[in-house]
Short mmCIF file of the C-alpha atoms (twelve columns), coordinates in Angstrom:
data_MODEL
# 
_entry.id   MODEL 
# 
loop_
_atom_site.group_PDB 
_atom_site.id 
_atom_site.type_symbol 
_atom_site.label_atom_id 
_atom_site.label_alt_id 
_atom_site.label_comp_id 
_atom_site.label_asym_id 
_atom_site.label_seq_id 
_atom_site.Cartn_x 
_atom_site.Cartn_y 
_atom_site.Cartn_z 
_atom_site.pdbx_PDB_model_num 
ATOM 1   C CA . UNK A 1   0.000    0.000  0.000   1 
ATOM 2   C CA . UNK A 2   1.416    3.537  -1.196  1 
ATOM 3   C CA . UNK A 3   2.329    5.280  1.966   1 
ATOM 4   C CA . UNK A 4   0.853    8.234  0.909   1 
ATOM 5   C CA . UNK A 5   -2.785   6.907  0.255   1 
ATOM 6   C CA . UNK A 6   -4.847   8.023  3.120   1 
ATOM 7   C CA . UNK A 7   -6.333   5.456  4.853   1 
ATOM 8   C CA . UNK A 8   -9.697   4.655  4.100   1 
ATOM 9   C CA . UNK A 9   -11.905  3.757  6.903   1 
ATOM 10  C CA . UNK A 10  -15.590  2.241  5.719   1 
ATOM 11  C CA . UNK A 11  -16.908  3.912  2.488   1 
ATOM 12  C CA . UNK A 12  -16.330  6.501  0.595   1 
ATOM 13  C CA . UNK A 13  -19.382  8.706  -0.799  1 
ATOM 14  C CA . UNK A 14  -17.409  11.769 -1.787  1 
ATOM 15  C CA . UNK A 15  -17.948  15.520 -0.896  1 
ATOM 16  C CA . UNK A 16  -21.210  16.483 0.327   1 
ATOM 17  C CA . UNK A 17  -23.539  17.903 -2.527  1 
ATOM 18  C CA . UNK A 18  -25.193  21.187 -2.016  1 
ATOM 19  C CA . UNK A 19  -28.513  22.000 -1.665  1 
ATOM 20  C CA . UNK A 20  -30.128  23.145 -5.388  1 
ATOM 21  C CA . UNK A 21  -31.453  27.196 -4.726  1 
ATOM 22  C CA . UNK A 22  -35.472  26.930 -4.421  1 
ATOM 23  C CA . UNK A 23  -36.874  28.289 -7.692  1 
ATOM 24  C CA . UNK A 24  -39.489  30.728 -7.699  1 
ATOM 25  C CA . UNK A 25  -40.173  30.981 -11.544 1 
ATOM 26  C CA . UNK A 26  -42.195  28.643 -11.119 1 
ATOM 27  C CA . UNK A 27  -44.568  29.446 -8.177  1 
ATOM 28  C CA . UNK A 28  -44.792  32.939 -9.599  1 
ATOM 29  C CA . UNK A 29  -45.725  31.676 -12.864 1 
ATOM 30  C CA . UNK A 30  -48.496  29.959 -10.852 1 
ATOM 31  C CA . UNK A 31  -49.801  32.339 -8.926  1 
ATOM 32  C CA . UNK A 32  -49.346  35.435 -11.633 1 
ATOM 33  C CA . UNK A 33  -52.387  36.661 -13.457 1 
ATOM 34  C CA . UNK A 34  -51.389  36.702 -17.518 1 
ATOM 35  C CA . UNK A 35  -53.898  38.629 -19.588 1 
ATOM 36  C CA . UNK A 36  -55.734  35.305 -20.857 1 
ATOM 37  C CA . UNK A 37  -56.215  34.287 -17.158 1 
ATOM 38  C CA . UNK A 38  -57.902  37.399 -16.080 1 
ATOM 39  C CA . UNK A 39  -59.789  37.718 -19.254 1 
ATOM 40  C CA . UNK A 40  -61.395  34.298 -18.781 1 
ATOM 41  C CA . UNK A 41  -62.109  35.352 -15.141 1 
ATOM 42  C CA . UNK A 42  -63.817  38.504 -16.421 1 
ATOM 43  C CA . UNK A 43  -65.886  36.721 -18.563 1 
ATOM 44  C CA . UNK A 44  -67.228  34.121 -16.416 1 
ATOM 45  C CA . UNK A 45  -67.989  36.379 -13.733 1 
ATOM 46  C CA . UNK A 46  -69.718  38.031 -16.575 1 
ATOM 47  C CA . UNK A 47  -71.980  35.033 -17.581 1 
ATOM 48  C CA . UNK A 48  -72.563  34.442 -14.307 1 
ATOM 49  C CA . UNK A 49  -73.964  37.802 -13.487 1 
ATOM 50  C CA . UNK A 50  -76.470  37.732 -16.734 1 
ATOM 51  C CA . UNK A 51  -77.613  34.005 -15.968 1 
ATOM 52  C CA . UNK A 52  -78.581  35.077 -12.435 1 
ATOM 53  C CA . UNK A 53  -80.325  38.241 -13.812 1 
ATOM 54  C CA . UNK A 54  -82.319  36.142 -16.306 1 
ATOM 55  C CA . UNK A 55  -83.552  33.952 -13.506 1 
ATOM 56  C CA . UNK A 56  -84.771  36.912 -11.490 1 
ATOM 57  C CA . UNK A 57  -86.112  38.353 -14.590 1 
ATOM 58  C CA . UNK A 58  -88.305  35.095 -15.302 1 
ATOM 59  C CA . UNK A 59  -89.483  34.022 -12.104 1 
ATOM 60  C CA . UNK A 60  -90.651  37.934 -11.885 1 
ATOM 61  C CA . UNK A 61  -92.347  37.431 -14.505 1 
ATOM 62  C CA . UNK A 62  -93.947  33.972 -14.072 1 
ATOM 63  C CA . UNK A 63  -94.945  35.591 -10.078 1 
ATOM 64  C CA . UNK A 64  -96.634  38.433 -11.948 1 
ATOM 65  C CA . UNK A 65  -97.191  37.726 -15.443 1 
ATOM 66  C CA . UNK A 66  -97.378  41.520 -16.483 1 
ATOM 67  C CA . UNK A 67  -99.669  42.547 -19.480 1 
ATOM 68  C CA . UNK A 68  -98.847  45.395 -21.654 1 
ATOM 69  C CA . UNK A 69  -101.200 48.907 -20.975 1 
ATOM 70  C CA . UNK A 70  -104.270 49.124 -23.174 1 
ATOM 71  C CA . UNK A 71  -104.669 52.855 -24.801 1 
ATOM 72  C CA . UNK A 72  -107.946 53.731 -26.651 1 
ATOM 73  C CA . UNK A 73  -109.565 57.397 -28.291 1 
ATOM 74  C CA . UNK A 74  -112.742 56.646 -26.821 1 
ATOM 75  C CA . UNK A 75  -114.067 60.022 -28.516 1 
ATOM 76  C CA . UNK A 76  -112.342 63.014 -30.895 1 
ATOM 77  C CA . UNK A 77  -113.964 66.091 -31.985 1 
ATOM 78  C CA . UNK A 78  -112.529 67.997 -34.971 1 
ATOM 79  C CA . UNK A 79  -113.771 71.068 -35.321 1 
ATOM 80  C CA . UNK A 80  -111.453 72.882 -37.989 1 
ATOM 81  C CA . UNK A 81  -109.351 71.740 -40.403 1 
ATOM 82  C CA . UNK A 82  -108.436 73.586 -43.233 1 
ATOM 83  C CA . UNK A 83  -105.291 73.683 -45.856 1 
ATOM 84  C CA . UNK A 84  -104.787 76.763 -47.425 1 
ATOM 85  C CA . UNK A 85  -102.636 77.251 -50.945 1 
ATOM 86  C CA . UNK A 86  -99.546  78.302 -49.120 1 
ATOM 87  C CA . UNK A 87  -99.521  74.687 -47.302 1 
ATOM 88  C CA . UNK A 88  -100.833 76.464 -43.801 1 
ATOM 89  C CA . UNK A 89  -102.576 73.605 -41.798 1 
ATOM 90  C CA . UNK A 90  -105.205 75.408 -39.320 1 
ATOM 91  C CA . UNK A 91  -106.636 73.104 -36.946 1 
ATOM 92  C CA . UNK A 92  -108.513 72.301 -33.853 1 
ATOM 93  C CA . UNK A 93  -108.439 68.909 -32.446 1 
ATOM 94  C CA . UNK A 94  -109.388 67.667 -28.967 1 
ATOM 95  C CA . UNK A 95  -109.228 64.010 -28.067 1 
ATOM 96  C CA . UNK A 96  -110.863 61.248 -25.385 1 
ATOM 97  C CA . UNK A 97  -107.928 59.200 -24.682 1 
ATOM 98  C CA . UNK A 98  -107.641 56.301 -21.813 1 
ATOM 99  C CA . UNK A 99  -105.648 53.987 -20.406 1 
ATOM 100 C CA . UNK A 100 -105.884 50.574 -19.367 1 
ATOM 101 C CA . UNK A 101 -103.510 48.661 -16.514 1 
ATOM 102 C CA . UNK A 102 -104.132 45.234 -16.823 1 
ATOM 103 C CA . UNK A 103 -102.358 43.773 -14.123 1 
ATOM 104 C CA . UNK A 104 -103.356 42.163 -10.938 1 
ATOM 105 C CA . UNK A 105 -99.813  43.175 -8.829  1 
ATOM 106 C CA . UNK A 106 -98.353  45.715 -11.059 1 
ATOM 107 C CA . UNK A 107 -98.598  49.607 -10.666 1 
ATOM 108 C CA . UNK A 108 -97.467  52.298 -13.271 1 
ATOM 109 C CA . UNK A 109 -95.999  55.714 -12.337 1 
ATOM 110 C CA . UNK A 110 -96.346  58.248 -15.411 1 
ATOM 111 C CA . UNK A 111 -93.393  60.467 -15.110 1 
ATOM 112 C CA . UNK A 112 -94.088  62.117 -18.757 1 
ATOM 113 C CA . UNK A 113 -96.288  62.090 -21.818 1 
ATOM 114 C CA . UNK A 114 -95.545  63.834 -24.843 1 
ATOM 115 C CA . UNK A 115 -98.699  63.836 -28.461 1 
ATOM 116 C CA . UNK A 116 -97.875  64.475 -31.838 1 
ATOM 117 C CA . UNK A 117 -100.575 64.487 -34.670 1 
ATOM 118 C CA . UNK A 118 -99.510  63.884 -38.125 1 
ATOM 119 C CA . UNK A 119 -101.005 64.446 -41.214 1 
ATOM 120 C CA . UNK A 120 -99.583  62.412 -44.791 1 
ATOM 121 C CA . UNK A 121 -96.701  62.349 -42.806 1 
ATOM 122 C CA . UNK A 122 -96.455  65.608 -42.061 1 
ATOM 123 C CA . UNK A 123 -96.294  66.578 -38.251 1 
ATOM 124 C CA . UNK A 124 -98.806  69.719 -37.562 1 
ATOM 125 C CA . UNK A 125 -99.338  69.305 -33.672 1 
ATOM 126 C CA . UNK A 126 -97.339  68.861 -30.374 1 
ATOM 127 C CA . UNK A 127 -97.940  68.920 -27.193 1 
ATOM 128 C CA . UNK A 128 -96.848  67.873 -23.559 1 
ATOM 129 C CA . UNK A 129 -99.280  69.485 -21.320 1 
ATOM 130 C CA . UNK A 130 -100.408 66.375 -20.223 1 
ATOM 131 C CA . UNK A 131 -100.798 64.924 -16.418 1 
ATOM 132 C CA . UNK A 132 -98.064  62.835 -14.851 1 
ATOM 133 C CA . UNK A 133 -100.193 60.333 -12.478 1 
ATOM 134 C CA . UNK A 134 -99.584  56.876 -10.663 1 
ATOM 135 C CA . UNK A 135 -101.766 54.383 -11.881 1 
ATOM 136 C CA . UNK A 136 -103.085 51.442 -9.874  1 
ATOM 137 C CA . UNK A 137 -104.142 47.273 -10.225 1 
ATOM 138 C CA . UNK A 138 -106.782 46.852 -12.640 1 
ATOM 139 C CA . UNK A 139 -107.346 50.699 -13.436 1 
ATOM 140 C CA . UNK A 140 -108.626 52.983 -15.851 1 
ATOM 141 C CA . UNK A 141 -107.267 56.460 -16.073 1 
ATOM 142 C CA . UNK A 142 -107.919 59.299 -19.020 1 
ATOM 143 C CA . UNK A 143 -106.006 61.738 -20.068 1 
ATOM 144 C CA . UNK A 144 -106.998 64.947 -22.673 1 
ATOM 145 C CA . UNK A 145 -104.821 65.933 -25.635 1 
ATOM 146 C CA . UNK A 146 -105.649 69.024 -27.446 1 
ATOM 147 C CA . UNK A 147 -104.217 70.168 -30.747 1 
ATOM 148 C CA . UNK A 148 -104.823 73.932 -31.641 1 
ATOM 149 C CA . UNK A 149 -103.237 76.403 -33.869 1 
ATOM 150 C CA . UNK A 150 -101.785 76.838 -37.542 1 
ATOM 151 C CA . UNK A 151 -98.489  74.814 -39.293 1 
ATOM 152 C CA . UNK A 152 -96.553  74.492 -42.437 1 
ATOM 153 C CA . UNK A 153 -97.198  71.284 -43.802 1 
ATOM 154 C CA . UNK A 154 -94.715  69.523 -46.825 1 
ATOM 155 C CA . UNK A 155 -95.462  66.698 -48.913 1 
ATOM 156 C CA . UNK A 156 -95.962  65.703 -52.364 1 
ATOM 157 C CA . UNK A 157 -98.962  64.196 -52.138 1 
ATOM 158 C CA . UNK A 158 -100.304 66.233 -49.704 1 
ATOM 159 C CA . UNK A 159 -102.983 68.615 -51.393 1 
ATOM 160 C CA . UNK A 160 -104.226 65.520 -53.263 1 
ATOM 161 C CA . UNK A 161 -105.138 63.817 -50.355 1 
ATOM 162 C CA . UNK A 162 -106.685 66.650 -48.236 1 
ATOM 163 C CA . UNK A 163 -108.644 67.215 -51.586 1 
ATOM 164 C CA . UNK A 164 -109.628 63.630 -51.691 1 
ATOM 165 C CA . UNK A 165 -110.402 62.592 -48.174 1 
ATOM 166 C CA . UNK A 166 -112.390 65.793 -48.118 1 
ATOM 167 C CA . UNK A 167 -114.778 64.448 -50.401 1 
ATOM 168 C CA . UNK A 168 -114.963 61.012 -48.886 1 
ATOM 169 C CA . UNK A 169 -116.105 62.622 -45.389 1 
ATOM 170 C CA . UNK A 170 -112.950 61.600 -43.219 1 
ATOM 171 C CA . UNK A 171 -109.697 62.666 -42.528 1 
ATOM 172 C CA . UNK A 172 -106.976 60.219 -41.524 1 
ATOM 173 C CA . UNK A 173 -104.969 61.315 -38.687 1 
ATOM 174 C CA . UNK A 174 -101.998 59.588 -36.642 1 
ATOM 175 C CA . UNK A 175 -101.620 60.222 -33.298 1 
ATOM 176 C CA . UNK A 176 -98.408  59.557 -31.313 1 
ATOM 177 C CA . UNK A 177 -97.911  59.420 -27.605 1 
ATOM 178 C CA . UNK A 178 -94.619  59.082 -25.868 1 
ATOM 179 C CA . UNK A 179 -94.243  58.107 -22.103 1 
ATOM 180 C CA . UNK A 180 -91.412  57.562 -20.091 1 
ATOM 181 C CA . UNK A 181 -93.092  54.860 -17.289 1 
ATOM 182 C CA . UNK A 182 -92.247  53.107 -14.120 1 
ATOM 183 C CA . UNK A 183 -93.368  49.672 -13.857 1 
ATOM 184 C CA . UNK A 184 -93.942  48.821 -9.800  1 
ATOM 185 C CA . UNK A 185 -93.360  45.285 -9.134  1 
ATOM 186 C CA . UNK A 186 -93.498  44.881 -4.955  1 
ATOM 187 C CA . UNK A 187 -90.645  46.924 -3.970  1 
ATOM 188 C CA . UNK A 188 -89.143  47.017 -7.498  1 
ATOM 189 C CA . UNK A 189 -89.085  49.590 -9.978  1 
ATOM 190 C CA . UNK A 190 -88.696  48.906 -13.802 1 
ATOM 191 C CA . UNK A 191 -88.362  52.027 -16.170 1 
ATOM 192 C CA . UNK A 192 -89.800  51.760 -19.443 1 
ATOM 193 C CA . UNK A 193 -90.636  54.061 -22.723 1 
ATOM 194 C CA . UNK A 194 -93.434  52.880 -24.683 1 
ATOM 195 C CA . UNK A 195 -94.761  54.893 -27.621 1 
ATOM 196 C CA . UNK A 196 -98.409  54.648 -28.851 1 
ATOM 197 C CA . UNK A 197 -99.445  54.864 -32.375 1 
ATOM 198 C CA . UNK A 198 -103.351 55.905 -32.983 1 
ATOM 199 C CA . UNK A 199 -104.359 56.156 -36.433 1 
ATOM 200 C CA . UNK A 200 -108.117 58.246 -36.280 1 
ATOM 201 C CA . UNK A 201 -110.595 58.513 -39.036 1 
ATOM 202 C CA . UNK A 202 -111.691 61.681 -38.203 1 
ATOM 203 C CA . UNK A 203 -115.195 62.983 -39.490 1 
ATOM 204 C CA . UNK A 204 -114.934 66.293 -41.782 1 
ATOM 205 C CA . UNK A 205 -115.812 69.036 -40.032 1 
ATOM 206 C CA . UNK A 206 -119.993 69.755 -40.760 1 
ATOM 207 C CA . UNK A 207 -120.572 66.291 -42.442 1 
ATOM 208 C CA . UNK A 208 -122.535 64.980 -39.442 1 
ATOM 209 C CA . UNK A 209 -120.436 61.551 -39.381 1 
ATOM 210 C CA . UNK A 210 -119.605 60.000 -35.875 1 
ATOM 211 C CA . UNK A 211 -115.855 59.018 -35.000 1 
ATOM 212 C CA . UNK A 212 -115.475 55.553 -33.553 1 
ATOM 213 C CA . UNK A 213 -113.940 54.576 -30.730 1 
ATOM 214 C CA . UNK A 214 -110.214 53.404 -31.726 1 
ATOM 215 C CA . UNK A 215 -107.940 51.286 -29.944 1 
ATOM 216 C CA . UNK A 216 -104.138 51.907 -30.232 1 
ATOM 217 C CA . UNK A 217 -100.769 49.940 -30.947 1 
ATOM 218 C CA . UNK A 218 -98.578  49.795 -27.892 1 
ATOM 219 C CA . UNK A 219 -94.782  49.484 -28.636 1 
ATOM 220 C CA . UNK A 220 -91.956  49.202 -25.641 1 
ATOM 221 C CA . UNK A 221 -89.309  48.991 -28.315 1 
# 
């Protein structure tokens, strides 16, 4: 044995090995929030928001199965209506209107109510002197419009058909209402803006006809 060979005593493993440095690439990687991750987040929380909204929405309304409002010109009276050459519109109109709520556990607020008359497509009348009210269950409310005074009217048809319905005894008139509503549902509120569309055949003024009651077209959209 070579003197100079230490002595060896048992085995031999070699020099200790040292511990590997604890990575944090990857935990961070882990627990970081990349674009795609919080975009996916977004999004479900998103989904999950409108699904529960659309269950409240339809067990509100299975609970109280609202109806939409029913609006009628229950009488009109036209007293003057006249086009002159220069396309001046002078006219005096006064209408019956009511409205219907349907519902058994709904109420409607009317915060505002706007009429416009139109004639061959030709607006002649505004106005928006008309009540704001709350309406309750299963009730019937009226409300007045009135239509007075002179206006430019355009259209190329428009002395041909004054000529002609003239001579057939009835004018055809459309009457628009806009509301801005609130639907009460318990202890819930639900705004809405329908927009009614009456189309009147009004009786020439002097010809002795009788208007007839019309119902109108509701529209929420």
């Amino acid at each position: 044995m070579d003197p100079k060979q230490p002595n060896l005593n048992g085995a031999y493993y070699g020099p200790p090995i040292p511990p590997q440095p604890q990575s944090y690439n990857n935990i961070g990687r882990r627990s970081s929030c990349g674009p795609c991750s919080c975009l996916c987040s977004l999004l479900k929380a998103l989904i999950s928001i409108i699904v529960i909204l659309g269950i409240v929405v339809l067990v509100l309304w299975l609970v109280f199965r609202p109806n939409e409002i029913k609006v009628y010109v229950t009488s009109a009276d036209l007293s003057q209506f006249n086009l002159t050459n220069n396309n001046n519109l002078q006219y005096n109109l006064s209408l019956n209107m009511s409205i219907r709520n349907p519902n058994k556990r709904i109420g409607i607020y009317y915060d505002y109510m706007e009429a416009r008359a139109i004639y061959d497509g030709s607006r002649f009348g505004y106005t928006n002197n008309l009540p704001t009210f709350y309406q309750g269950h299963k009730n019937t409310s009226d409300f007045f419009p009135v239509f007075q005074g002179q206006s430019l009217v355009f259209g190329d048809s428009l002395k041909g058909t004054y000529g002609r319905e003239k001579g057939e005894g009835f004018y055809y008139v459309e009457v628009k209402v806009y509301m801005w509503i609130r639907l009460k549902v318990s202890i819930v509120k639900i705004r809405a803006k329908p927009h009614v569309d009456c189309t009147l055949k009004l009786p020439v003024p002097g010809s002795g006809a009788k208007f007839e009651e019309t119902s109108c077209d509701v529209d929420y959209f």
